[in-house]
C-alpha positions in Angstrom: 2.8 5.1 -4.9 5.7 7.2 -2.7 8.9 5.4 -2.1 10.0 4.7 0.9 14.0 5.8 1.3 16.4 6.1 4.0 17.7 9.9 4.7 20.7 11.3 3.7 23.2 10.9 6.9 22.7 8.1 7.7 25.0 5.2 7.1 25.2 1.7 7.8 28.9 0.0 8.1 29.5 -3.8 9.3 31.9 -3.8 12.6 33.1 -7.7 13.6 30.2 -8.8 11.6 27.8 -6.6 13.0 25.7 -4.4 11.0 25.5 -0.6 12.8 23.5 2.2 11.7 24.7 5.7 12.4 23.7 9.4 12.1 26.5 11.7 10.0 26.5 15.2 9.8 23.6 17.6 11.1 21.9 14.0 11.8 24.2 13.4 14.2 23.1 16.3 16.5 19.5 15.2 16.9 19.8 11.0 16.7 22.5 9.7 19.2 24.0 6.3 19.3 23.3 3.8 16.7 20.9 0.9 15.7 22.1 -2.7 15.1 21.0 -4.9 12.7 20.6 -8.2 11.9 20.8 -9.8 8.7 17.0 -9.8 7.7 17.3 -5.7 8.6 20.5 -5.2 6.5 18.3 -6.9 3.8 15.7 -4.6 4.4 18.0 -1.4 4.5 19.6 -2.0 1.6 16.3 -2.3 -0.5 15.4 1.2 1.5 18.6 2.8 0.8 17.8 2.5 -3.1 14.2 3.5 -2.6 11.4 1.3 -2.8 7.2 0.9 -2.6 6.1 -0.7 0.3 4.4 -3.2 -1.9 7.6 -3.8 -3.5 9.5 -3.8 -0.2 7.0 -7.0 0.9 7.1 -8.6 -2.4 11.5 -8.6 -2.1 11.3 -9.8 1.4 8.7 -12.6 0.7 10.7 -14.0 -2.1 14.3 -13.4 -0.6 13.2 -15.3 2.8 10.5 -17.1 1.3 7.8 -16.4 3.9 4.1 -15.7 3.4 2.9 -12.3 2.5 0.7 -12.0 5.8 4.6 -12.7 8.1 6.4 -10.1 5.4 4.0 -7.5 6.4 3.9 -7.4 9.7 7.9 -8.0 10.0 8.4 -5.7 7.3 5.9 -2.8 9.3 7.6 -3.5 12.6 10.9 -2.4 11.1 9.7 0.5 9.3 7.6 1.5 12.3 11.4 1.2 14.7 12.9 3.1 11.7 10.5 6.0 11.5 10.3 6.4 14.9 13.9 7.0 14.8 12.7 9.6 12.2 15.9 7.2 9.7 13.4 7.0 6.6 11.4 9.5 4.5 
Protein backbone atom coordinates (compact mmCIF):
# COMPACT_ATOMS: atom_id res chain seq x y z
CA UNK A 1 0.00 0.00 0.00
CA UNK A 2 1.50 3.69 -1.11
CA UNK A 3 2.27 5.99 1.68
CA UNK A 4 0.83 8.99 1.97
CA UNK A 5 3.63 12.01 2.68
CA UNK A 6 3.64 15.55 2.78
CA UNK A 7 5.93 17.29 -0.08
CA UNK A 8 9.17 18.64 0.29
CA UNK A 9 8.57 22.66 0.91
CA UNK A 10 6.42 22.68 2.86
CA UNK A 11 6.69 23.44 6.54
CA UNK A 12 4.66 23.76 9.42
CA UNK A 13 5.85 26.13 12.46
CA UNK A 14 3.64 27.04 15.62
CA UNK A 15 3.15 31.16 15.90
CA UNK A 16 1.42 32.25 19.48
CA UNK A 17 0.13 28.76 19.65
CA UNK A 18 -1.01 28.46 16.35
CA UNK A 19 -0.05 25.80 14.06
CA UNK A 20 0.70 27.42 10.24
CA UNK A 21 1.50 25.58 7.30
CA UNK A 22 3.56 27.25 4.61
CA UNK A 23 5.01 26.74 1.00
CA UNK A 24 9.17 27.23 0.86
CA UNK A 25 11.05 27.38 -2.09
CA UNK A 26 9.67 26.77 -5.72
CA UNK A 27 6.39 25.77 -3.64
CA UNK A 28 6.03 29.05 -2.69
CA UNK A 29 5.47 30.35 -6.30
CA UNK A 30 2.41 28.30 -7.02
CA UNK A 31 0.59 27.85 -3.27
CA UNK A 32 0.13 31.34 -1.57
CA UNK A 33 -0.69 32.03 1.97
CA UNK A 34 -0.88 29.41 4.48
CA UNK A 35 -3.20 26.84 6.10
CA UNK A 36 -3.86 26.80 9.90
CA UNK A 37 -4.23 24.00 11.95
CA UNK A 38 -5.68 22.81 14.86
CA UNK A 39 -4.43 20.38 17.15
CA UNK A 40 -6.22 17.14 15.71
CA UNK A 41 -4.50 18.44 12.09
CA UNK A 42 -1.02 18.99 13.58
CA UNK A 43 -1.63 15.37 14.81
CA UNK A 44 -2.47 14.36 11.54
CA UNK A 45 0.60 16.25 9.84
CA UNK A 46 3.04 15.06 11.76
CA UNK A 47 2.08 11.30 11.12
CA UNK A 48 2.08 12.56 7.26
CA UNK A 49 5.26 14.28 7.44
CA UNK A 50 6.94 10.70 8.33
CA UNK A 51 4.93 8.97 5.75
CA UNK A 52 2.16 6.69 6.52
CA UNK A 53 -0.78 4.15 4.88
CA UNK A 54 -4.00 5.43 5.11
CA UNK A 55 -4.98 2.51 7.01
CA UNK A 56 -2.38 3.27 9.37
CA UNK A 57 -3.13 6.96 9.39
CA UNK A 58 -6.95 5.88 10.68
CA UNK A 59 -5.75 3.27 13.03
CA UNK A 60 -3.24 6.34 14.85
CA UNK A 61 -6.05 8.75 14.87
CA UNK A 62 -8.67 6.23 16.31
CA UNK A 63 -6.39 5.24 19.13
CA UNK A 64 -4.70 8.79 19.83
CA UNK A 65 -8.38 10.44 20.08
CA UNK A 66 -10.09 7.40 20.87
CA UNK A 67 -13.03 7.72 18.35
CA UNK A 68 -14.67 5.02 16.22
CA UNK A 69 -13.13 3.90 13.06
CA UNK A 70 -16.30 5.00 10.95
CA UNK A 71 -15.66 9.19 12.60
CA UNK A 72 -11.57 8.54 11.97
CA UNK A 73 -12.38 8.05 8.36
CA UNK A 74 -14.38 10.50 7.32
CA UNK A 75 -12.32 13.22 9.61
CA UNK A 76 -9.32 11.69 8.54
CA UNK A 77 -10.57 11.95 4.39
CA UNK A 78 -11.85 15.49 4.91
CA UNK A 79 -8.30 16.59 5.76
CA UNK A 80 -6.50 14.65 3.21
CA UNK A 81 -9.09 15.68 0.65
CA UNK A 82 -8.35 19.92 1.98
CA UNK A 83 -4.66 18.90 1.81
CA UNK A 84 -4.56 17.44 -1.63
CA UNK A 85 -6.48 19.92 -3.00
CA UNK A 86 -3.89 22.26 -1.94
CA UNK A 87 -1.82 19.79 -3.96
CA UNK A 88 0.46 19.67 0.07
CA UNK A 89 0.67 15.70 0.01
CA UNK A 90 1.92 13.07 -2.50
Amino acid sequence: MAKLKIKKGFVLNEVDGEYIVAATGKNSLTFSGYICLNHTGKFLWDLLARGISQKDLYKKFMKEFEIDFDTAKEDADAFLAKLKGADVIE
